[in-house]
C-alpha positions as CSV (number, residue, x, y, z in Angstrom):
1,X,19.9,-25.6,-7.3
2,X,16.7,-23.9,-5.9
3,X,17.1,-22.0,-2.6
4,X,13.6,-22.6,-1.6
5,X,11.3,-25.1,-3.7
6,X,7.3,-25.1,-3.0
7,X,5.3,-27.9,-4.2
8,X,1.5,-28.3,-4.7
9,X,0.6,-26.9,-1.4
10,X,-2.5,-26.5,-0.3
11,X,-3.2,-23.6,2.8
12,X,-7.3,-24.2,4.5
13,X,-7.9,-21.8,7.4
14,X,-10.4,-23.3,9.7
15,X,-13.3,-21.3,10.8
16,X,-16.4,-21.8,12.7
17,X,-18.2,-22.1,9.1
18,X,-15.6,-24.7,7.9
19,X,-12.6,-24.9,5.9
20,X,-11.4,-22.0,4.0
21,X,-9.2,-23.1,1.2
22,X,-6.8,-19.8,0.6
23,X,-3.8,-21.4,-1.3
24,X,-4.6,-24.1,-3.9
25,X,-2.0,-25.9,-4.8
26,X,0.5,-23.7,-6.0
27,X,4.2,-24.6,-6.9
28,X,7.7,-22.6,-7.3
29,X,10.8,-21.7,-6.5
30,X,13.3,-19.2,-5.7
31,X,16.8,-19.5,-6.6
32,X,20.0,-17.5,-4.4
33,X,20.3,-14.0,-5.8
34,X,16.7,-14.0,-7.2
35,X,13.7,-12.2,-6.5
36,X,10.2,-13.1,-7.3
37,X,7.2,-11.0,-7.0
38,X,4.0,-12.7,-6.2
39,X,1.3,-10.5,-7.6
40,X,-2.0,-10.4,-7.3
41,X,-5.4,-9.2,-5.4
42,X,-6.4,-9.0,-1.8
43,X,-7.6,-12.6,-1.1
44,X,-5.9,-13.5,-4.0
45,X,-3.2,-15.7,-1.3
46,X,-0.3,-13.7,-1.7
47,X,0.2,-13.1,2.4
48,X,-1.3,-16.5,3.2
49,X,1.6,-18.6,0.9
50,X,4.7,-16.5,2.7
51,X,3.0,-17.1,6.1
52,X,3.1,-20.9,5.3
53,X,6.6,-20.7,4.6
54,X,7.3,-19.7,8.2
55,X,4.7,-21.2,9.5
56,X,3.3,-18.1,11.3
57,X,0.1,-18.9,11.9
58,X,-2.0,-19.5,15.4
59,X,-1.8,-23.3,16.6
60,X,-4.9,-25.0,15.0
61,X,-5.5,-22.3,12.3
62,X,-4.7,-24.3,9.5
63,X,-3.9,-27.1,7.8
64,X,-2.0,-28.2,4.5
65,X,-3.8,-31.1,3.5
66,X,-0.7,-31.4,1.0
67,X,2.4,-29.4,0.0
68,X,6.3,-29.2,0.5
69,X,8.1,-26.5,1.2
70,X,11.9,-27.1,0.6
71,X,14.4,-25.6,2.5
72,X,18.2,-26.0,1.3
73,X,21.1,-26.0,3.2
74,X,19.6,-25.6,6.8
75,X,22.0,-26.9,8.8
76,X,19.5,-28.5,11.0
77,X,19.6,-32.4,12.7
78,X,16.3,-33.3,10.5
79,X,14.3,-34.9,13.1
80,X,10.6,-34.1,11.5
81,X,7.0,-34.5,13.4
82,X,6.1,-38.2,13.6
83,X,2.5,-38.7,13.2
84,X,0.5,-41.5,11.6
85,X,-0.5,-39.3,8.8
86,X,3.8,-38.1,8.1
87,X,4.7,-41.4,8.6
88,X,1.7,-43.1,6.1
89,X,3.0,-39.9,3.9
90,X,6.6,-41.2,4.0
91,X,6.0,-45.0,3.1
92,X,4.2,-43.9,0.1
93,X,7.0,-41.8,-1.1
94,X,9.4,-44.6,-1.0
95,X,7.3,-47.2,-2.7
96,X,7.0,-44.5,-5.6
97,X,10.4,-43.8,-5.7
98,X,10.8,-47.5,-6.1
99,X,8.5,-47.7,-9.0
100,X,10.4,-45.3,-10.6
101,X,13.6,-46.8,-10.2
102,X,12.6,-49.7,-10.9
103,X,10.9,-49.3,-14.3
104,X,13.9,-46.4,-15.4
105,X,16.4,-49.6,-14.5
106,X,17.9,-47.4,-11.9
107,X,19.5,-48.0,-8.6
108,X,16.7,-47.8,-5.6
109,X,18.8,-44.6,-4.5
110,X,19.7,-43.0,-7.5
111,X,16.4,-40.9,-7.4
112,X,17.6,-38.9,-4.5
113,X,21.0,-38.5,-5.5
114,X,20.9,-35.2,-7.1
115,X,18.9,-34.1,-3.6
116,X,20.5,-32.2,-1.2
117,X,21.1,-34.2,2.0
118,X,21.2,-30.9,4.1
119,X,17.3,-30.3,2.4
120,X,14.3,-29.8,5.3
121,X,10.7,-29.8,5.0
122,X,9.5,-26.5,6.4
123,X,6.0,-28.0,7.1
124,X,7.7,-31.1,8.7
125,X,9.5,-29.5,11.1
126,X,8.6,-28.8,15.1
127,X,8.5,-25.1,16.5
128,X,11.8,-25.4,18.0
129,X,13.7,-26.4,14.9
130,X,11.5,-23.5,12.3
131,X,12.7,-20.8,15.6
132,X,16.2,-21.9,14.3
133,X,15.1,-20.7,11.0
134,X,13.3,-18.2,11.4
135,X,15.2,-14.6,11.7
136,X,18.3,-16.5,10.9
137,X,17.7,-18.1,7.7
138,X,14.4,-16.7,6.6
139,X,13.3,-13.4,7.4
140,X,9.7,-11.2,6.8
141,X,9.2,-7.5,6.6
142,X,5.8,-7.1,7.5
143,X,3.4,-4.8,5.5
144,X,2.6,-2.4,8.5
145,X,5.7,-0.9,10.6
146,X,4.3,0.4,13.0
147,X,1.7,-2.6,14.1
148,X,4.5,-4.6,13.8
149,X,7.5,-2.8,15.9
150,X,6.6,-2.6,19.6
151,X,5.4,1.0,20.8
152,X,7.0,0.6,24.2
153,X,10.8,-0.5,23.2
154,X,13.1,1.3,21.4
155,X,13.7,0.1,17.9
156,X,17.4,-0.6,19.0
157,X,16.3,-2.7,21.8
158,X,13.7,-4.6,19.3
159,X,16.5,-5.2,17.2
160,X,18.9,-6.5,19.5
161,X,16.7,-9.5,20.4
162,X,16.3,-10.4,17.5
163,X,20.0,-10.7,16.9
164,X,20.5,-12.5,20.7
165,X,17.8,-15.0,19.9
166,X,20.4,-16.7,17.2
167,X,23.3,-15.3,19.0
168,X,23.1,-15.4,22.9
169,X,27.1,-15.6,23.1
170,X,27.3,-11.7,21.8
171,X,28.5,-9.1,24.5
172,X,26.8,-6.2,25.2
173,X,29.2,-3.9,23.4
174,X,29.2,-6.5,20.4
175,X,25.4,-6.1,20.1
176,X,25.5,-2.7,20.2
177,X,28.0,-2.8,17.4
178,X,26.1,-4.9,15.2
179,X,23.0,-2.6,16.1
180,X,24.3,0.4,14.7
181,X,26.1,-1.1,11.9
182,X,22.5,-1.9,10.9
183,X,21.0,0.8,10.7
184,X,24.0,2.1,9.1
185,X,23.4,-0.1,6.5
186,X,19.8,0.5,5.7
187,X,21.4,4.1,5.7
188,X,18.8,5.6,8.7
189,X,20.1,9.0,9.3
190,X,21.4,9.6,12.7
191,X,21.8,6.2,13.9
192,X,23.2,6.6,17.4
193,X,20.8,8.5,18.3
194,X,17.6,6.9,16.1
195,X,18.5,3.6,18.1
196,X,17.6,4.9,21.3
197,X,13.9,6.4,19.8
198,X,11.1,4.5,19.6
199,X,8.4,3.6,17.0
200,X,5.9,6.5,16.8
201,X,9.0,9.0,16.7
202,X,10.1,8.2,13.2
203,X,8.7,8.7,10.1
204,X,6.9,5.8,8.0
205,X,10.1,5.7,5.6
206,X,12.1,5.3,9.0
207,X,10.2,2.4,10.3
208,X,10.3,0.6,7.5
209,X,14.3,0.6,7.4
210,X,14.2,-0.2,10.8
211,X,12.1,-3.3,9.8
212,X,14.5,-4.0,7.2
213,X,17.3,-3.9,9.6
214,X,15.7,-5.7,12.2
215,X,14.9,-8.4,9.3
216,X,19.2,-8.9,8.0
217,X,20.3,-8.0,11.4
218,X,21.3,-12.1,11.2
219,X,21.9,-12.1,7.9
220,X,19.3,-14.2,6.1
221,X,19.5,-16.6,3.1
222,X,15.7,-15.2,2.0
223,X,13.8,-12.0,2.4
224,X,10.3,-12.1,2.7
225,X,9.0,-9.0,2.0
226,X,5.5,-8.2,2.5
227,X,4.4,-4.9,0.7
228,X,6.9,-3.2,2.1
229,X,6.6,0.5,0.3
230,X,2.4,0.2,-0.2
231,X,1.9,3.4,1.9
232,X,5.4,4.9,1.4
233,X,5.7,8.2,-0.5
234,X,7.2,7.9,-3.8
235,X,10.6,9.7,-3.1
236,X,11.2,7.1,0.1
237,X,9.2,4.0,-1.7
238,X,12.8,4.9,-4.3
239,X,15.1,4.8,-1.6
240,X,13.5,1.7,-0.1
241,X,14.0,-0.2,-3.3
242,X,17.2,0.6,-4.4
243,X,18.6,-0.4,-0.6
244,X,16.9,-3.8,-1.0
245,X,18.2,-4.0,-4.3
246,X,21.7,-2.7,-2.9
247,X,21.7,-5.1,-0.2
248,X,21.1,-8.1,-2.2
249,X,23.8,-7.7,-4.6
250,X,26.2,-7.2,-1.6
251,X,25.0,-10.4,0.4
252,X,23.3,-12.6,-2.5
253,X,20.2,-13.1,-0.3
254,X,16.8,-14.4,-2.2
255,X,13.5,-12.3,-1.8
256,X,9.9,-13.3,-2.2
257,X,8.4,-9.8,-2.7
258,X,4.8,-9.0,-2.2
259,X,3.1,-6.2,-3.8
260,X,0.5,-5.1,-6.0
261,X,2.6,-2.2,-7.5
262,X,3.4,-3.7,-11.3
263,X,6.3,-0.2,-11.6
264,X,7.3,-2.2,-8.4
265,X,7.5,-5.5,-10.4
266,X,9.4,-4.0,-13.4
267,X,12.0,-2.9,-10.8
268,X,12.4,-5.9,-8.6
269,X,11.7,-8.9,-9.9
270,X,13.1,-11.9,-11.9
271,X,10.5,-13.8,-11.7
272,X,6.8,-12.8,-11.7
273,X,4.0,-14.8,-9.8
274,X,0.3,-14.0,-10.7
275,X,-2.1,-15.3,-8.3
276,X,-5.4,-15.6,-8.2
277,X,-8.4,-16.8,-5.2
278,X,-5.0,-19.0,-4.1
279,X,-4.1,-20.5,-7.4
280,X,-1.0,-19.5,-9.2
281,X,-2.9,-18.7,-13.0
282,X,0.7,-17.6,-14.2
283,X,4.0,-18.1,-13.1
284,X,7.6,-16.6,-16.3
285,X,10.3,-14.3,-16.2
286,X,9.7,-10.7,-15.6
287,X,9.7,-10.1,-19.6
288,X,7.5,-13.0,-19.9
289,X,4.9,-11.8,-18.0
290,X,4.7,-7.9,-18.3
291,X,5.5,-7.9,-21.9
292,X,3.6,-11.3,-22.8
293,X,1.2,-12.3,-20.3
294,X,-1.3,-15.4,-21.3
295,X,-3.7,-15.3,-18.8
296,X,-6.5,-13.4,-18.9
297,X,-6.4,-12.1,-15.1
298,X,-2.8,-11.2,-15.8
299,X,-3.9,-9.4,-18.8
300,X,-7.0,-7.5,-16.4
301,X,-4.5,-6.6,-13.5
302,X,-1.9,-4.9,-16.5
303,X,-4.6,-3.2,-18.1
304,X,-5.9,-1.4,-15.0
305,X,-2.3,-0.2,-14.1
306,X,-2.6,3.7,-14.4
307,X,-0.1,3.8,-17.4
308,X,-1.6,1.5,-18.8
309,X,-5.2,3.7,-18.4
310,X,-3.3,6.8,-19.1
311,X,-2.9,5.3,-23.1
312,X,-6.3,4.9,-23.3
313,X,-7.0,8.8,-22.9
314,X,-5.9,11.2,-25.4
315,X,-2.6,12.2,-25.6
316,X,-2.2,16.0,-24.9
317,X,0.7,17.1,-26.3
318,X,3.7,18.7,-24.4
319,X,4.9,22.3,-24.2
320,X,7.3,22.9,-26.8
321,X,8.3,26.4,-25.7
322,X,7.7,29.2,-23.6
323,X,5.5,31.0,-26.0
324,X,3.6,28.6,-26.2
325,X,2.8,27.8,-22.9
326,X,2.3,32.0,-22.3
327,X,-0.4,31.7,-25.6
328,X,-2.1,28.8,-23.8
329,X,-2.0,30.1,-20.1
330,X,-3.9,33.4,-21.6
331,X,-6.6,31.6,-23.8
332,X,-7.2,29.4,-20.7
333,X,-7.4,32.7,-18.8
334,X,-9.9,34.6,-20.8
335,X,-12.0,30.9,-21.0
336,X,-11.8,30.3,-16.9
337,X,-14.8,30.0,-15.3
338,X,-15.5,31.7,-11.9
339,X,-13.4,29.8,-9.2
340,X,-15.8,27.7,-6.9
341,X,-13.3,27.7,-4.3
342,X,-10.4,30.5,-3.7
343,X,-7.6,30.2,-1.1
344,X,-5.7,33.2,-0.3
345,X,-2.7,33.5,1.9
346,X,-3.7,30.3,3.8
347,X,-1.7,29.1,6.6
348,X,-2.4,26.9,9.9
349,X,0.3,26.6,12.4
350,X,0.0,24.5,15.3
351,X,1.9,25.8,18.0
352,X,4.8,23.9,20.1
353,X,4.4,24.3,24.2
354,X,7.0,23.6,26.2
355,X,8.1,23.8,30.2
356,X,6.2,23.8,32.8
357,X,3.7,26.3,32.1
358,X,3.4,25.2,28.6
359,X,4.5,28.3,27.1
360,X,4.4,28.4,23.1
361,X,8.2,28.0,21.9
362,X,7.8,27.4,18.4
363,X,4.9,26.9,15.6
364,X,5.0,24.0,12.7
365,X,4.0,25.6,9.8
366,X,1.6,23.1,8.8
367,X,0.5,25.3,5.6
368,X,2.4,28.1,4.9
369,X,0.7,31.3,3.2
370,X,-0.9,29.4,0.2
371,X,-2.7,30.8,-2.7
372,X,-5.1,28.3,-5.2
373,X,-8.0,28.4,-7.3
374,X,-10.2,25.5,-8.2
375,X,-12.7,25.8,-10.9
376,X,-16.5,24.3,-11.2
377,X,-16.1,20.6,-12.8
378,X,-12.4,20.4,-12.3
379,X,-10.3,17.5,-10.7
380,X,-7.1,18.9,-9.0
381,X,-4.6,17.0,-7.7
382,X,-2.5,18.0,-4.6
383,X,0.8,15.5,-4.4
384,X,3.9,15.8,-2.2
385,X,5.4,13.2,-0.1
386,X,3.9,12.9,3.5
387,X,3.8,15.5,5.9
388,X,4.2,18.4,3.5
389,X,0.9,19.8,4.4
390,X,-1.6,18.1,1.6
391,X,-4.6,17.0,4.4
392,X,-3.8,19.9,6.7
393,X,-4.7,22.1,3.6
394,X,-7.8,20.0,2.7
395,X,-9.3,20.0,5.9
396,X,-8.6,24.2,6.3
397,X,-10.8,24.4,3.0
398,X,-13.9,22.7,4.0
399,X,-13.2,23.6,7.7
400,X,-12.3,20.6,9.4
401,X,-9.5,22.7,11.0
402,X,-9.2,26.6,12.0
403,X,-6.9,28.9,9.4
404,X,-4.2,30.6,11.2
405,X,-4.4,33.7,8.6
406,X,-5.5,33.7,5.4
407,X,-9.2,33.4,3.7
408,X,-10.9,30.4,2.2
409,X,-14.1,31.5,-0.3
410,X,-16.7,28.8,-1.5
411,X,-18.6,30.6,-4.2
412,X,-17.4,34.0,-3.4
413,X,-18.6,33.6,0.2
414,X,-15.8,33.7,2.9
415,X,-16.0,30.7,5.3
416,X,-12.9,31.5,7.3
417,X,-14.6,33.8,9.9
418,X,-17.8,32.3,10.2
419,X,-18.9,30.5,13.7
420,X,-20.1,27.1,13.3
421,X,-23.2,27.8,13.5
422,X,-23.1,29.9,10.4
423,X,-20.9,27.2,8.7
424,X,-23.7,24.8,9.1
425,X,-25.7,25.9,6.0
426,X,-22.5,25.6,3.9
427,X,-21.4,22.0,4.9
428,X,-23.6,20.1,2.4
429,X,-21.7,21.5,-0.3
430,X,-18.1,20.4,0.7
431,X,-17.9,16.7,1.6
432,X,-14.7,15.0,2.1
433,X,-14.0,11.1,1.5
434,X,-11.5,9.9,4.0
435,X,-8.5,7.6,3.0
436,X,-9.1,4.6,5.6
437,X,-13.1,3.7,5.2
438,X,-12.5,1.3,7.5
439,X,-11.5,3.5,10.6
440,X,-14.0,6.5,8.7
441,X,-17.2,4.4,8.9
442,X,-18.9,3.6,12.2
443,X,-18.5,-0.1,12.8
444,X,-21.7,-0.2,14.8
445,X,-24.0,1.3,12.2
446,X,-26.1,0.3,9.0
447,X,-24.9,1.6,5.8
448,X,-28.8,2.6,6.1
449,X,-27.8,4.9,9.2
450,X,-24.6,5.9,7.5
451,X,-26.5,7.8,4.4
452,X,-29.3,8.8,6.1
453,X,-28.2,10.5,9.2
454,X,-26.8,13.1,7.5
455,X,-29.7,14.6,5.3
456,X,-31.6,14.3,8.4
457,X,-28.7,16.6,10.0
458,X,-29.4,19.0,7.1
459,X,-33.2,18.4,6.3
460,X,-33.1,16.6,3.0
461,X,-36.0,14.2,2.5
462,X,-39.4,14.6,4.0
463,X,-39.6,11.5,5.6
464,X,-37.5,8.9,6.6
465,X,-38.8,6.8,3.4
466,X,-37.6,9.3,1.2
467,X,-34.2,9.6,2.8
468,X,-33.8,6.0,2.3
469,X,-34.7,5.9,-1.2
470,X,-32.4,8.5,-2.2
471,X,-29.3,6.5,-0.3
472,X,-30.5,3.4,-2.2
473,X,-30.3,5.4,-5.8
474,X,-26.8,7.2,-4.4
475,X,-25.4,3.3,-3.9
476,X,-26.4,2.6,-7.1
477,X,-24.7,5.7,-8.4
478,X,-21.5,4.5,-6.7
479,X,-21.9,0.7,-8.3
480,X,-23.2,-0.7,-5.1
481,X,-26.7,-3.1,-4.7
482,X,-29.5,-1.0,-2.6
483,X,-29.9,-4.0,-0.4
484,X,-26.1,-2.9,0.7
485,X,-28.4,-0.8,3.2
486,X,-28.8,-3.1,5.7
487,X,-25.4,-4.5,5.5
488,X,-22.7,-3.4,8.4
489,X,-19.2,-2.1,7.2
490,X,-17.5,-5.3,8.2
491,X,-19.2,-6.9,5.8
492,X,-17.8,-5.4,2.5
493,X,-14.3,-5.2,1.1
494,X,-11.9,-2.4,1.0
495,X,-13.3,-1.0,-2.4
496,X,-16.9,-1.4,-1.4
497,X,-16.2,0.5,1.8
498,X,-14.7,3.5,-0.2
499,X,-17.9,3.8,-2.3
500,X,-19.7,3.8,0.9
501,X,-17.5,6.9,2.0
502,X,-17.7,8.3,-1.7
503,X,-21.6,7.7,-1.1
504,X,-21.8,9.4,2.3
505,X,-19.9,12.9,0.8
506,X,-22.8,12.7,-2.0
507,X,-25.6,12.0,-0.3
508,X,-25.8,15.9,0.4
509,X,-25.2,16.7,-3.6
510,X,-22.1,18.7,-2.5
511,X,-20.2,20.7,-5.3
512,X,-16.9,20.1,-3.9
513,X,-15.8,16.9,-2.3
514,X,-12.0,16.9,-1.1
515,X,-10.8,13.1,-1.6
516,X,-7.7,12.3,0.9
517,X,-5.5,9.2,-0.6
518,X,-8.7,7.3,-1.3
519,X,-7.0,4.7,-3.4
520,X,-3.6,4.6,-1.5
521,X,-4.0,0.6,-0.3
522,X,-6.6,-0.7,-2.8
523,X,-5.5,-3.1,-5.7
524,X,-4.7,-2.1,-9.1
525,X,-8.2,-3.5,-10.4
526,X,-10.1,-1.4,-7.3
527,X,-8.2,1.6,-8.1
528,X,-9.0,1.5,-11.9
529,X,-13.0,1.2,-11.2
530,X,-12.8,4.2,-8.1
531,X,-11.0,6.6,-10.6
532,X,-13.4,5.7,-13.5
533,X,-16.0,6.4,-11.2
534,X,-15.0,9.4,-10.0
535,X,-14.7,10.5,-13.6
536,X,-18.3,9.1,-14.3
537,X,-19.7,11.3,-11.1
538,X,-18.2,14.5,-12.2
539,X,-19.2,14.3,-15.7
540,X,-23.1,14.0,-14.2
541,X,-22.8,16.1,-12.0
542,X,-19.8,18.5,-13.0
543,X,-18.8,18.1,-9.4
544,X,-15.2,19.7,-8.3
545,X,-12.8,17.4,-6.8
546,X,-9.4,18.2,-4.9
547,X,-7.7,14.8,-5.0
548,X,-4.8,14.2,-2.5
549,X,-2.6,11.8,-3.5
550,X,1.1,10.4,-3.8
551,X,0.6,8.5,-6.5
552,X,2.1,10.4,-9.9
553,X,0.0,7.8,-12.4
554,X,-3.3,8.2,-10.6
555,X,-2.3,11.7,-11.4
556,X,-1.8,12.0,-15.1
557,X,-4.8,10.1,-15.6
558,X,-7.3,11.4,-13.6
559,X,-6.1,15.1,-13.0
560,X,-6.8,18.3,-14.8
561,X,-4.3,20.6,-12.7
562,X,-2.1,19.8,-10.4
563,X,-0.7,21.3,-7.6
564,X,2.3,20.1,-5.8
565,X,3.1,20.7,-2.1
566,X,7.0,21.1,-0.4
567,X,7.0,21.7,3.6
568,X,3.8,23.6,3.6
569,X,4.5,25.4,0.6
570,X,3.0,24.9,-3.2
571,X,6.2,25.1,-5.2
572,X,4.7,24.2,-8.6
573,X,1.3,24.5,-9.9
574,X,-0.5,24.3,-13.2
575,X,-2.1,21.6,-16.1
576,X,-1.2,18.3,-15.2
577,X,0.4,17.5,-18.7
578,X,2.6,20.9,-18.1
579,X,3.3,19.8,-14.3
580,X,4.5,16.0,-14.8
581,X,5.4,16.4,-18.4
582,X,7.7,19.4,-18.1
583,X,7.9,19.6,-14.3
584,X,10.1,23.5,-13.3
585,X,10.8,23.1,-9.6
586,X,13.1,20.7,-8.7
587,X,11.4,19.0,-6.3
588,X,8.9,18.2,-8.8
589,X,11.0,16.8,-10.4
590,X,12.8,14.5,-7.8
591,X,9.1,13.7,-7.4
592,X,8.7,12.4,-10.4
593,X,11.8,11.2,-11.5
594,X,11.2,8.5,-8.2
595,X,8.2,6.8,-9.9
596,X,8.3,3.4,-10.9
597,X,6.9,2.9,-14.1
598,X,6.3,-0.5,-15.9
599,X,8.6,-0.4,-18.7
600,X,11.3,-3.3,-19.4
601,X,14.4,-2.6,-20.9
């Protein structure tokens, strides 16, 4: 018997424009024990379909002009919403049960005898009786941690009310118990004392076991779990999963998992959902679907996966011994072009005050005495899991933030002591594309304004006219209409806002352009047509890219080195097939050993 059943419903949010339809009529269900990943685009209806289940939307945001969404075993005195249209709903129900009874030669209530009479109607149901659901029987992880927890209480306090809510009888010293045995169980180091911190004091990987903990703190029949590890590093977006996976074979809870991460799929699920602008195109078993998908969108969203674009390169073929990788290192040395950028003994600290007088205590090595050479027309990667120093040491190149000790040199020219003044003339040539376009580009200005602003800055173009013609021919570069000119950020999706930033950093035909997680949150599709672009732009222009990233498949398809980053240190550099095909340090090789990859037993 299905846990939760969803038939044919429909989702339309009402705007001032009208009626937007964002789930069409899609059906499933989730059995206990089973997980089901619901894949698919942004827009596609993914969030939208497990918002309906809980009905978390604003009063008078939408409307299901049809659907059911079954609930077993709720435990609820079933007294639904009475209204014309429910009740008109109801009669027709019964007269086609009739019919079919009727004409099968069946008893009038033998159609509902294999129902369970304990079954609710999620959509039927008033606020007060989905509050007795909610938490309790059904709860969400949200996508974000950290808009999601409150910055002003501390995560034990947040999770506490969750668990008085369904359980006001519990004593203070019993909350406190089943607070920490929480956290305990999502395995959060130091949880007497984590309890009593709030939010912005732990790390991303924190928060979202707080969220999880917060979420089976009553011990739900179904998890819905909204991209929980998009933005995690690879080594905790591992440790997430195997805990949820942990945790359901100890309680036999259900999950509805969200993601766009297919090595995510492969992993979780049982069953696979592909969506698609709200309609479910393709609905199997996890083998049946990643090994034979039908659809053709199923079949788009596989093929832009980066394994899946890794095949299509040429295969380079590993390192068979040390000798060999000594004869290679030494033809590539006497074939190296002059380094266009050089980093020598680099390091920013950024110093810890404390007491009253603000006195420096300690420093956090940031970057700590780092050495790397990147060549004309290469692509290097710099990976490592989040707050090992990748940004800090992208910024210190093109001089977005002051070098402790150590020199930076951009064509054989040191930039590290020069004013900013003198820094001025260099800035065209080292361009960096943010990882959040949306937060990068100024929400009050023209794409028009965007472009041309700064080769006014830098006196490129005669005139204004000519300034706006060379934006138009850099969108088109990037993929993007010239009549995006006169369009505002807000008006674009996430991809087409991080060709606008990839437009900005070329407006100024810069040689190197530092790009900091730039695909991190887009969808597979997205991802596939930024990194073919990227690889388009440097071909024409054999333009150097450092590439900060966490993800190992964008990578070892994109990457010609790669460089990877431990506490402020590099601990393993060299050619990308060498690096994550026969990875030396041992953090590498947790690294990579953490990666989901879509490949079925």
């Amino acid at each position: 018997m299905s846990l939760l059943t969803v038939r044919n419903l429909r989702t339309y949010i009402n705007t001032h424009q009208g009626s937007v339809q964002a789930v069409d009529g899609i059906s499933f269900s989730i059995n206990q024990g089973e997980t089901l990943c619901l894949v698919g685009e942004s827009g596609s209806g993914k969030s939208i379909t497990a918002l309906s289940i809980l009905q978390l939307f604003p009063e008078g945001l939408v409307t299901h002009p049809t659907g059911e969404i079954g609930w077993q075993g709720s435990g609820l005195e079933v007294n639904t919403l009475t209204t014309p249209e429910t009740e008109l709903a109801a009669k027709r129900l019964s007269y086609a049960k009739r019919a079919v009874s009727y004409y099968r030669n069946e008893d009038e209530d033998s159609s509902d005898a294999a129902e369970d009479k304990d079954s609710v109607d999620l959509l039927q149901l008033s606020e007060e009786q989905l509050c007795q659901i909610r938490g309790s029987q059904i709860s969400m992880i949200f996508q974000e941690p950290m808009t999601s927890l409150n910055p002003v209480f501390t995560v034990g306090d947040q999770i506490a009310e969750t668990l008085l809510i369904h359980e006001p009888t519990l004593t203070p010293q019993e909350v406190n118990e089943r607070v920490l045995e929480s956290l305990r169980q999502v395995q959060l180091p130091d949880p007497e004392e984590r309890m009593n911190a709030y939010p912005h004091q732990l790390s991303g990987g924190q928060r979202q076991r707080v969220m999880i903990a917060m979420a089976l703190i009553c011990k739900p029949r179904l998890l819905i779990a909204d991209e929980p590890t998009t933005a995690l590093d690879v080594t905790v977006q591992a440790e997430i999963l195997k805990l949820m996976r942990k945790l359901q074979a100890e309680t036999g809870m259900a999950m509805l998992f969200i993601t766009h991460d297919f090595g995510v799929v492969a992993e979780m699920a049982h069953q696979v959902g592909v969506m698609q602008h709200g309609r479910l195109v393709e609905l199997g078993t996890k083998e049946q679907v990643l090994t034979y998908p039908q659809h053709r969108y199923t079949k788009q969203l596989l093929a832009a996966v980066p394994d899946n674009l890794i095949k299509q390169k040429s295969v380079v073929v590993a390192f068979k011994s040390p000798q060999q990788r000594l004869a290679l290192d030494l033809k590539k040395a006497a074939n190296e072009p002059k380094p266009l950028i050089q980093v020598k003994d680099l390091s920013v600290w950024f110093p810890v005050k404390k007491g009253l007088w603000r006195r420096t205590v300690d420093h956090i090595k940031a970057v700590d005495n780092v050495s790397l050479n990147v060549a004309q027309g290469k692509i290097v990667a710099l990976v490592g899991e989040s707050g090992c120093g990748k940004t800090t040491l992208g910024r210190a190149i093109i001089q977005l933030e002051r070098a402790t000790s150590g020199k930076v040199l951009l064509e054989g020219q040191e930039l590290t002591g020069l004013s900013q003044r003198e820094l001025r003339q260099w800035r065209p040539k080292m361009q960096i594309a943010f990882q959040d376009p949306q937060s990068s580009l100024n929400p009050r200005l023209l794409v028009e304004t965007t472009l041309t602003e700064p080769m006014k800055v830098h006196r490129i173009g005669a005139n204004q006219e000519e300034r706006i013609e060379r934006a138009a021919q850099i969108l088109e570069q990037v993929q993007l209409k010239r009549e995006y000119l006169w369009r505002y950020p807000h008006e674009f999706s996430g991809g087409q806002r991080q060709r606008i930033g990839l437009a900005r950093a070329l407006v100024l035909n810069p040689r190197f352009i530092v790009c900091d997680e730039i695909t991190s949150a887009l969808d597979v599709s997205v991802q596939a047509e930024i990194l073919e672009l990227l690889l388009a732009i440097r071909a024409q222009q054999n333009l150097t890219l450092l590439f900060i990233t966490h993800n190992i498949g964008v990578v070892e398809y994109l990457s010609d080195e790669t460089v990877v980053m431990y506490k402020g240190k590099i601990v393993e550099q060299g050619e990308t097939a060498q690096v994550c095909g026969a990875p030396t340090h041992a953090y590498t090789q947790t690294l990579l050993a953490a990666v989901p990859r879509l490949k079925l037993a």
